[in-house]
VOLUM-622217 format. One record per residue (C-alpha): y, x, z; residue in one letter. Coordinates in steps of 0.2 Angstrom, whole numbers, padded with zeros to 4 digits, always signed. Layout:
<sites>
YXZA
...
</sites>
This chain:
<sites>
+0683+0496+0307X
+0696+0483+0312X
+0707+0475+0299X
+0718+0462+0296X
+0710+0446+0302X
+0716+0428+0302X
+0729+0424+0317X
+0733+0444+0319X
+0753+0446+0319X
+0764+0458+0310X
+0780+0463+0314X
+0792+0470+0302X
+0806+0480+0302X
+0819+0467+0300X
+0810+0460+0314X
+0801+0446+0306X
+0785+0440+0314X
+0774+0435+0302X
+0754+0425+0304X
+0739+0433+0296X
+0731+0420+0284X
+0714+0422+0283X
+0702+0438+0283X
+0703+0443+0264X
+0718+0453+0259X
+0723+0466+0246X
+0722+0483+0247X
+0740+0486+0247X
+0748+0470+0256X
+0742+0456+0268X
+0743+0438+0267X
+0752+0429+0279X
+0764+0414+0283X
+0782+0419+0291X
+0781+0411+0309X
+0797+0416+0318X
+0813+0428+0313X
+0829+0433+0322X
+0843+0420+0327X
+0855+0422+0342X
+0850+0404+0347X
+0834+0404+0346X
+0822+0394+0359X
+0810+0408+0360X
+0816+0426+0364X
+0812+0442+0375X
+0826+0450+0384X
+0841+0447+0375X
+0831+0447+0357X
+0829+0425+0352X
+0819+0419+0336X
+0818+0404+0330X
+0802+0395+0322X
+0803+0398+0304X
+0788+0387+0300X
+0790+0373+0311X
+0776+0363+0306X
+0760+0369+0297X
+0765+0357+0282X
+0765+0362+0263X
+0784+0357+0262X
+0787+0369+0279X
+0779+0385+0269X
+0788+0381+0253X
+0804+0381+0263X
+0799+0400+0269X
+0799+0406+0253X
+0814+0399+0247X
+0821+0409+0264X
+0813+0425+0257X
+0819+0423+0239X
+0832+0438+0248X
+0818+0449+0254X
+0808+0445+0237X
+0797+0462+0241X
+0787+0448+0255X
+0784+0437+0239X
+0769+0439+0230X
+0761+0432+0215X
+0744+0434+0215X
+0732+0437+0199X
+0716+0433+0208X
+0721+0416+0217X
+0735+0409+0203X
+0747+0407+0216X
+0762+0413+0224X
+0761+0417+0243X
+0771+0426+0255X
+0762+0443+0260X
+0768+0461+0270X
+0766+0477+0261X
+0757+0487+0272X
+0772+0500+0271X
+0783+0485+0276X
+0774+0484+0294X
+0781+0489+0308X
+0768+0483+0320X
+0750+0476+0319X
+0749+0466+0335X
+0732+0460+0337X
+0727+0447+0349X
+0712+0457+0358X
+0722+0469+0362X
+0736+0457+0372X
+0724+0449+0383X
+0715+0465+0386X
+0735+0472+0392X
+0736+0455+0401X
+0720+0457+0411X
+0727+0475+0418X
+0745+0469+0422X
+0750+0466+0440X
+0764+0454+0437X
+0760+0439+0425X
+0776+0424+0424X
+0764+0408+0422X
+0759+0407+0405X
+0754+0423+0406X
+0744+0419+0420X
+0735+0404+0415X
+0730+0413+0399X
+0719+0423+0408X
+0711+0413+0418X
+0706+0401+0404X
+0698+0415+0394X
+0688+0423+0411X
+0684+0402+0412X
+0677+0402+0394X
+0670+0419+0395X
+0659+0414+0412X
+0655+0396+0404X
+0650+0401+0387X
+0641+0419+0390X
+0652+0425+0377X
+0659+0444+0384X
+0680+0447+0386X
+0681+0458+0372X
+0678+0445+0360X
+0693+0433+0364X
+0711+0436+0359X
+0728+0427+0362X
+0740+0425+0348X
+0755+0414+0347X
+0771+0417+0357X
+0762+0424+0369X
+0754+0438+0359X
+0772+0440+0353X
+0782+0441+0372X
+0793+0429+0366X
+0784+0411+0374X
+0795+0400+0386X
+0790+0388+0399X
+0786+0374+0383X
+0774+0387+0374X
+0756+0382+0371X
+0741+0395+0374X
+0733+0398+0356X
+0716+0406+0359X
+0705+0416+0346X
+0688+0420+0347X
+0679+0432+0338X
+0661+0431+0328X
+0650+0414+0322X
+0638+0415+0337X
+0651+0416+0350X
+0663+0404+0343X
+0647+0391+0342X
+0644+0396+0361X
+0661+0392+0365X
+0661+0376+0356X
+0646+0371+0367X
+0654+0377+0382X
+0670+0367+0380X
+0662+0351+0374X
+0653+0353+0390X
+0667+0357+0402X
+0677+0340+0394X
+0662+0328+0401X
+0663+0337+0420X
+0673+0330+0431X
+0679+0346+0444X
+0685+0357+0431X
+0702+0361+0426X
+0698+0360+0407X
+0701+0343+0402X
+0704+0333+0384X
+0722+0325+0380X
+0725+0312+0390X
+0726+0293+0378X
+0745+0294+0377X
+0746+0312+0369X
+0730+0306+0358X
+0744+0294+0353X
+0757+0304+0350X
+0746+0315+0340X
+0739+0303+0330X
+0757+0296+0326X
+0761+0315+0321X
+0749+0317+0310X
+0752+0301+0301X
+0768+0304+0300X
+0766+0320+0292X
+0751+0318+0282X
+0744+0307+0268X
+0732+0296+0284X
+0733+0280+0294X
+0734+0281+0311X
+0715+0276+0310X
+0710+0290+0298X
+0720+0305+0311X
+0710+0296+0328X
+0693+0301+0316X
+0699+0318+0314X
+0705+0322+0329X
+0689+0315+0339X
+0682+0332+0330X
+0696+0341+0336X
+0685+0350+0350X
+0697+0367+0352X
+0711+0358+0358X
+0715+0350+0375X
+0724+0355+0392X
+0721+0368+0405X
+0728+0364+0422X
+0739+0353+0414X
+0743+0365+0398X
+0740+0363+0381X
+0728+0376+0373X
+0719+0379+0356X
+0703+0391+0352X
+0703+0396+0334X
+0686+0403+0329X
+0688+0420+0318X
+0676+0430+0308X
+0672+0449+0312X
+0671+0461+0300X
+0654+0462+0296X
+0653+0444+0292X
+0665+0443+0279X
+0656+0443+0264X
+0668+0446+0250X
+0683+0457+0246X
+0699+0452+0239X
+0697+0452+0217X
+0676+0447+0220X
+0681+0430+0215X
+0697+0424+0202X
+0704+0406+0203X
+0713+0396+0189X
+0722+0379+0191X
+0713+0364+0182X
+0723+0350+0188X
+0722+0339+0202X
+0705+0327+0206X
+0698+0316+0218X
+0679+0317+0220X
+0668+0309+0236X
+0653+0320+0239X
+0639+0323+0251X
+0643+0341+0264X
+0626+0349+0261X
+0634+0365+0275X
+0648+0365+0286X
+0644+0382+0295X
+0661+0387+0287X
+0671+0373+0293X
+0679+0381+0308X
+0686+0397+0300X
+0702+0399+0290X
+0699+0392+0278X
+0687+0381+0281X
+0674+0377+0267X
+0663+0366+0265X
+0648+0368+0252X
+0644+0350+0243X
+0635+0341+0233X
+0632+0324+0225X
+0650+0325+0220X
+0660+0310+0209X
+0673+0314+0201X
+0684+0294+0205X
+0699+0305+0198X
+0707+0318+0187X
+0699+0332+0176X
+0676+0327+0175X
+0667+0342+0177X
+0650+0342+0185X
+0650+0358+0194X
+0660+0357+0208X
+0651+0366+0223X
+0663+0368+0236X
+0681+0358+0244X
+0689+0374+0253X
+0706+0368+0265X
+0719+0380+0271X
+0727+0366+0281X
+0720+0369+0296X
+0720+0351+0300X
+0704+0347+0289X
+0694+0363+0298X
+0679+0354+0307X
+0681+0336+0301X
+0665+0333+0290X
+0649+0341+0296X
+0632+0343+0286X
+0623+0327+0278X
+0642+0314+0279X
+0649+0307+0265X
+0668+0314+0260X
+0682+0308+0251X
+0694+0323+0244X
+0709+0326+0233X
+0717+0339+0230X
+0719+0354+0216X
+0704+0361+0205X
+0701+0376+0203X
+0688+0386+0193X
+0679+0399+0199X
+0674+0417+0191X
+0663+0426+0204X
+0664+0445+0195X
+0652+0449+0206X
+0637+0438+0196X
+0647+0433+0181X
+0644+0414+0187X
+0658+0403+0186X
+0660+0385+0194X
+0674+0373+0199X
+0679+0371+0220X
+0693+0358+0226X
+0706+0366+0235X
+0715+0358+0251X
+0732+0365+0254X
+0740+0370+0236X
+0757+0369+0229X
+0752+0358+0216X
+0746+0344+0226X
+0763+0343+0236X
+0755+0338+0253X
+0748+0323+0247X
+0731+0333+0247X
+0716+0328+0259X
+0698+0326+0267X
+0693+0310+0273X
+0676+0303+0280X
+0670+0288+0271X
</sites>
């Protein structure tokens, strides 16, 4: 059955549009980031309707400002027992519409008239699809353009569906950036640049330190001259736990450097990465931390199995009620670490 996965958009009746975070929800709400909400002048719009980006940046400091915008609508605000935090989530009675990215490049694929972006869209998912063997059905669009509200500026944020195809079209695309007469190309040195200069700007890294991470960044480059992304997402039947399987509690904030024994999960929101041969160079010293979990999606895919990391960020223990075990894990993307959280290569 098809449920709420990471990327999905819901629309409320205010007409809020907010992101999916992640695959792992409670029974009566879903997680989610606000993205966009109504304002007259708003750069993104269909028909007379504009919004305007509440989240204007993926940034701890961004997210923190949408909940202070909720605090009026505190029914999307939701403190949660099992992760020890306060999030924004969507009561499911609160959803107006699921809009799931399949299904708007499926519509796409049987329109007549597409405006450019559109148009482009599909052909970079029949491309991927061809290159990488992996069938139509599993790719998706989300974004603005899932939404009807992108303009000529908007980017094309791609999802695929399932491990194995999201591998194949990893592959495909790592491929298609080495050949020459194809329209699927990386960034060009000058928006390298500018990228790099973002991230250092907005994250604790050198310019140095956001060239490593985004020589891994192999969802991201242009088609026929457009910026794109392909998000790997999990299907159904490969997510292994239920929202209440596992309870986390704070224990402070720690710097460890450790050895990544798996990185299968890497890609996916959020990306985990199982470790070991950890040192604790900071904060609380406990001797069981198995796992550094991000969700900033800039540390997805930057460390892969048998590398040596460095990481700082907020430790959590770890009750699995589904074996009684109980561990610590390093979390990327808390509250507590107030954006000055990351994962380095050493």
């Amino acid at each position: 059955m098809r449920g709420f996965r990471d990327r999905d958009y819901l629309m409320t009746a205010e007409g809020y549009f907010f992101c999916v975070l992640g695959c792992v929800h409670p029974d009566d709400r879903v997680m989610a980031y606000l993205k966009y909400v109504p304002d007259p002048s708003g750069r993104w719009g269909r028909g007379k309707k504009r919004f305007r980006r509440a989240l204007p940046y993926y940034t701890m400091r961004d997210l923190l400002e949408t909940f202070r915008f909720l605090e009026s609508r505190p029914e999307y605000l939701f403190d949660s027992r099992v992760l020890g935090i306060r999030m924004s989530a969507v009561p499911l009675h609160k959803i107006s519409e699921h809009l799931k990215p399949e299904e708007k490049v499926s519509q796409l694929m049987r329109m007549d008239r597409l405006d450019s972006l559109q148009a482009k869209t599909v052909e970079l998912v029949e491309t991927l699809s061809e290159r990488s063997k992996v069938s139509l059905q599993y790719f998706g669009v989300t974004g603005s353009v899932l939404l009807d509200i992108h303009q000529d500026f908007s980017d094309i944020d791609l999802v695929v569906y399932g491990k194995k195809n999201s591998e194949s079209v990893r592959e495909s695309l790592l491929q298609a950036y080495e050949e020459e007469n194809t329209p699927i190309r990386r960034f060009d040195d000058e928006m390298v640049r500018e990228w790099c200069l973002r991230k250092a700007e907005m994250y604790p890294l050198t310019y140095e330190e956001a060239a490593k991470i985004f020589e891994r960044k192999w969802n991201r480059g242009l088609f026929r001259g457009k910026m794109f992304s392909v998000h790997p997402v999990k299907l159904e039947d490969e997510v292994n736990e239920r929202y209440g399987d596992r309870v986390f509690r704070p224990e402070g904030i720690v710097k460890i450097e450790a050895t990544v024994s798996d990185a299968s999960e890497a890609h996916f929101m959020p990306a985990t990465y199982k470790v070991e041969d950890v040192k604790v160079v900071g904060g609380p010293r406990v001797e069981d931390i198995f796992e550094v979990v991000s969700y900033e999606g800039l540390y997805g895919g930057v460390a892969e199995e048998g590398e040596r990391i460095v990481a700082y960020g907020k430790l959590e223990r770890v009750t699995d009620n589904r074996s009684g075990l109980q561990y610590h894990r390093l979390l990327i993307g808390s509250q507590e670490a107030r954006g000055e959280d990351y994962i380095k290569q050493l």
